[in-house]
N, CA, C and O of each residue as an XYZ file, in Angstrom:
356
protein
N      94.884    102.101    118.038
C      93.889    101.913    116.994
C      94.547    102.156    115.642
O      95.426    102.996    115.452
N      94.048    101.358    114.741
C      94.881    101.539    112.994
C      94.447    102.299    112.297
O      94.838    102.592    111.167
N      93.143    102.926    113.182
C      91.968    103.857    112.053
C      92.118    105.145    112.886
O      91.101    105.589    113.418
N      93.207    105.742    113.037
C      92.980    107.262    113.910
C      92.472    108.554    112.778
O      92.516    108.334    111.568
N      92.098    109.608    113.208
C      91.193    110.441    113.090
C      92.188    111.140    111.458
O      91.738    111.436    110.351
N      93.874    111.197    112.086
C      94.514    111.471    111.380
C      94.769    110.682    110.226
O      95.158    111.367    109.281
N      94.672    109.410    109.982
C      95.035    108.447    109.100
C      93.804    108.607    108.370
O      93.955    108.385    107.168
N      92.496    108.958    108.752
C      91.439    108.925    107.821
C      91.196    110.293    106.828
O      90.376    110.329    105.910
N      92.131    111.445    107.241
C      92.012    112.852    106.496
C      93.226    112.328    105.971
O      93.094    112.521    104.762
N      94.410    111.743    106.161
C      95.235    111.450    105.179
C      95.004    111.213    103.796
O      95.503    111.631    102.750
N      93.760    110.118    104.218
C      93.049    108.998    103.170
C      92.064    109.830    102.468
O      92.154    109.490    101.288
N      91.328    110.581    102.560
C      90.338    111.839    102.217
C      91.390    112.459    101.517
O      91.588    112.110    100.353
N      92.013    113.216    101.973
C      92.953    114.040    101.085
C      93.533    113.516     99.969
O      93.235    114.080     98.916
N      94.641    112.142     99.886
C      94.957    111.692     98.771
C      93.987    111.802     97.635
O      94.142    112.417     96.579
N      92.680    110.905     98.149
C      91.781    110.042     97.540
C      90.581    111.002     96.841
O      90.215    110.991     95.666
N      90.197    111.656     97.715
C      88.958    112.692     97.674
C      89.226    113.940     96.972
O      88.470    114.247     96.050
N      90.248    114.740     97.297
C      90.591    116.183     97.269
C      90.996    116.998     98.149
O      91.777    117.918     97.908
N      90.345    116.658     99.627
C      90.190    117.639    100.527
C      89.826    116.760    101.329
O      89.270    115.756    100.884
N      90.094    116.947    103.013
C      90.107    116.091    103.974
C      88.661    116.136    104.245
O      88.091    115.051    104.364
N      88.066    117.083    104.346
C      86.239    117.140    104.219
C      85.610    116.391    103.506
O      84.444    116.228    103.865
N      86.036    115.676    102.312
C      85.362    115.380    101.006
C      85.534    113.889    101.400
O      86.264    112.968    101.034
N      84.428    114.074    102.411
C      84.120    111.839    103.068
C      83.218    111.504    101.927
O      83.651    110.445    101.472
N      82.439    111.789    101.415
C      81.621    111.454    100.976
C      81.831    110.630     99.181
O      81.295    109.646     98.672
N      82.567    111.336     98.819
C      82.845    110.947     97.112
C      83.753    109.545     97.492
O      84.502    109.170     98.394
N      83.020    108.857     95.816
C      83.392    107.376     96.081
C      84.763    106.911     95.872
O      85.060    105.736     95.655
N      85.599    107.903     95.950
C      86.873    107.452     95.559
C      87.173    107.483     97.422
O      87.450    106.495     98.103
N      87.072    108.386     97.736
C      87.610    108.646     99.175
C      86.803    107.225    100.040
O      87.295    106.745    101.061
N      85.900    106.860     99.597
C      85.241    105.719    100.137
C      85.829    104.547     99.704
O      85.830    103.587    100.475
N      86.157    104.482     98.983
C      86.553    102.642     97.888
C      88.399    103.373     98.822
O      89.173    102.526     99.267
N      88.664    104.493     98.909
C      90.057    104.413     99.238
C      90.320    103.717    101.341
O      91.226    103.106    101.907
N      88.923    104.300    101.814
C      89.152    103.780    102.898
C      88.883    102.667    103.426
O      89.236    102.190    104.504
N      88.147    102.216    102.498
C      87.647    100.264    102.562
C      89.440     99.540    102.208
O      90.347     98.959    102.805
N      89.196     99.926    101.217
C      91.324     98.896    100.970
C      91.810     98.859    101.955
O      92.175     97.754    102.356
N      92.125    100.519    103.123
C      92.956    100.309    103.553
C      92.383     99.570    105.148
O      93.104     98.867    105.855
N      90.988     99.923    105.455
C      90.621     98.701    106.701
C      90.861     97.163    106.148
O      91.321     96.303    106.899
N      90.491     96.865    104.685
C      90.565     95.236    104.245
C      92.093     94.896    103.638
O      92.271     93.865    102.990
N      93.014     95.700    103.861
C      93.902     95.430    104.335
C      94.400     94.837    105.521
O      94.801     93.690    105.715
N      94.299     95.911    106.362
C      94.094     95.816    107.970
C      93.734     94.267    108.285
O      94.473     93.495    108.896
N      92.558     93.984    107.794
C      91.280     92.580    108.225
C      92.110     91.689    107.594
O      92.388     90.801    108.399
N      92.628     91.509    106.547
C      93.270     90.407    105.539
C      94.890     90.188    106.324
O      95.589     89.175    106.291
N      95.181     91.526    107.022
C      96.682     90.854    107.528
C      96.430     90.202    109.189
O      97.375     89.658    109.760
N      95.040     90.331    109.876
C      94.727     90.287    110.891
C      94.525     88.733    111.061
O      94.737     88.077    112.081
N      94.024     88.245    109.725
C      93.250     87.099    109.164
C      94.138     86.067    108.570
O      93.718     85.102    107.932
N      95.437     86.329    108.823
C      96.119     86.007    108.396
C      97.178     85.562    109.557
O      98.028     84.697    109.348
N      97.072     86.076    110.498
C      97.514     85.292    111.951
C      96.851     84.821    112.750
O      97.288     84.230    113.737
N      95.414     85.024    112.424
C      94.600     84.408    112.977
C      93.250     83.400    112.461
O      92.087     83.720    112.706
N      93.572     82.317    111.816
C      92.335     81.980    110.609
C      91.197     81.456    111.326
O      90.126     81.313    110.736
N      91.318     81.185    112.430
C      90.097     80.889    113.089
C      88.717     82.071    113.259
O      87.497     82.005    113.109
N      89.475     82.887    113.561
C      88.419     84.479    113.480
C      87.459     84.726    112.779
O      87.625     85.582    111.910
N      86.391     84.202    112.880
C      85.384     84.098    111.566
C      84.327     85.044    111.928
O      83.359     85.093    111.169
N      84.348     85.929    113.125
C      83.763     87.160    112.867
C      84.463     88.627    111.927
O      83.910     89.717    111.779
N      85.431     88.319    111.552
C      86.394     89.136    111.032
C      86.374     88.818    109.774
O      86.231     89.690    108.916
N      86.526     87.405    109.441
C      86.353     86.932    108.132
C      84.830     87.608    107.700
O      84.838     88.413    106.768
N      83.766     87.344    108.247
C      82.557     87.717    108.180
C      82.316     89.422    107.558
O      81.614     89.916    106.676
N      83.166     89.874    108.411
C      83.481     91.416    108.064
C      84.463     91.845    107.007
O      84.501     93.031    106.681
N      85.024     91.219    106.615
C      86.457     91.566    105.732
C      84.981     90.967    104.665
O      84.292     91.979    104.543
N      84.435     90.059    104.071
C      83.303     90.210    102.932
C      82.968     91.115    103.255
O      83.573     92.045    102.723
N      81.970     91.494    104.169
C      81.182     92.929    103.699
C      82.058     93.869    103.239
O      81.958     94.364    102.116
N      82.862     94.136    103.983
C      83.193     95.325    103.341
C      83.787     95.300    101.919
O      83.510     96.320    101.289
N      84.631     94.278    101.160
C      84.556     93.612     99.970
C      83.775     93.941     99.184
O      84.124     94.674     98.259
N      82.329     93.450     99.321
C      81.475     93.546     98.831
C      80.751     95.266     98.914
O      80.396     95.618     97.789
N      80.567     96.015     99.672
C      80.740     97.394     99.591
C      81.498     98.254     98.785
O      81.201     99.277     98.168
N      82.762     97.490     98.949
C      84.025     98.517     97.550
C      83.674     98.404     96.613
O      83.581     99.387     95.878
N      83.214     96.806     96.081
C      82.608     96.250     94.939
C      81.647     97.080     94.421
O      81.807     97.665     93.350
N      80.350     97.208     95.308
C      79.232     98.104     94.641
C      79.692     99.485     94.701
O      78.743    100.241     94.494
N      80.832    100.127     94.915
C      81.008    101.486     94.650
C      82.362    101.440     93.653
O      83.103    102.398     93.434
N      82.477    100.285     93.187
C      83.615    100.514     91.832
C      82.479     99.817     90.877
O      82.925     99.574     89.755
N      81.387     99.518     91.033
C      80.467     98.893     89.577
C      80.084    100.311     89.949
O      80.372    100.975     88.954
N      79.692    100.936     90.670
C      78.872    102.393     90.616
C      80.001    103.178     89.672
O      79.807    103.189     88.456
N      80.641    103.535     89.972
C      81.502    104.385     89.200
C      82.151    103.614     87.950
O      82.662    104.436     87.189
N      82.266    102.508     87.575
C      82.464    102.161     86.308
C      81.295    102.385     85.248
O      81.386    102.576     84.035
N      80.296    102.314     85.974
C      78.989    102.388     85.437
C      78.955    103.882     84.761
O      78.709    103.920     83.556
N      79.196    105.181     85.490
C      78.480    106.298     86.082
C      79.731    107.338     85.221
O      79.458    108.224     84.412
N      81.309    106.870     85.728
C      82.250    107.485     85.039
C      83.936    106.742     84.881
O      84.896    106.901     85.634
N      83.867    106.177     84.025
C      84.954    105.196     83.764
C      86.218    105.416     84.011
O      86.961    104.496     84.351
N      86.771    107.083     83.828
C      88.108    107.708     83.595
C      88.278    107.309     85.288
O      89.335    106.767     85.611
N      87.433    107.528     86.160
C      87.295    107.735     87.596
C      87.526    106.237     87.982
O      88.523    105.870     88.603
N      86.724    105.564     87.647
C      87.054    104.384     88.003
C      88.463    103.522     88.007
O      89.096    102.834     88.808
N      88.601    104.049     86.391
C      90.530    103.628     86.058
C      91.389    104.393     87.065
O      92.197    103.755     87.741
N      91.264    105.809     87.224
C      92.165    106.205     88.039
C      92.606    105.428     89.195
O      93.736    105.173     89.613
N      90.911    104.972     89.801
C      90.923    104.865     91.643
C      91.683    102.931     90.895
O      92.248    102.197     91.705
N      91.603    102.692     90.115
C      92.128    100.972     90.226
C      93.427    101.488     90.210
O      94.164    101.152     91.137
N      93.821    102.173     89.420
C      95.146    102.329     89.279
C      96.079    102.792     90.533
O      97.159    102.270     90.810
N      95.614    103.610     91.071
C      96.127    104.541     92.357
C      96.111    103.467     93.623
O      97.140    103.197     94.242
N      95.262    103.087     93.824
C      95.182    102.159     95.056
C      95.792    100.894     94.384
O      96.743    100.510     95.064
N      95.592    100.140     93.332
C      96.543     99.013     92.727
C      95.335     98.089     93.488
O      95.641     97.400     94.460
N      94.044     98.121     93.014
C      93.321     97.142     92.967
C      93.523     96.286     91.624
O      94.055     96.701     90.595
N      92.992     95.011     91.843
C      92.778     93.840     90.940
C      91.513     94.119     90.457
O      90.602     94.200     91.282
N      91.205     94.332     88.925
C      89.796     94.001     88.880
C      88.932     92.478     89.195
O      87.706     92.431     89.093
């Protein structure tokens, strides 16, 4: 599996503060990249897969409404998490 228990407190810790800290939207927008990563290189040997394609939007669209949330809410936060993960606006 690409999502083990350990790879997700990795991702908490960088992202969040603390491997506990699932909840704040950085630790969230940090673990969407790295599954739509995952989906985009999956999708990419396989283009027929259109339940995957199906899923690689949502979750897209999820990061999306939690980087307009925090651009909205606190900007410095928002720049950080584009910068750190090396999203595109």
């Amino acid at each position: 599996m690409y999502l083990t228990s350990k790879v997700k407190k990795e991702i908490f810790k960088k992202n969040g503060g603390s491997e506990k800290n699932t909840g704040s939207a950085e630790s969230q927008i940090a673990l969407f990249t790295h599954r739509i990563d995952h989906l985009t290189a999956h999708l990419k040997e396989r283009k027929k897969d259109y339940n995957t394609q199906r899923s690689l939007l949502n979750l897209v669209g999820k990061r999306r409404a939690l980087l307009d949330y925090l651009k909205k809410n606190d900007i410095e936060r928002y720049r950080s998490i584009i910068k750190s993960l090396e999203i595109r606006k």
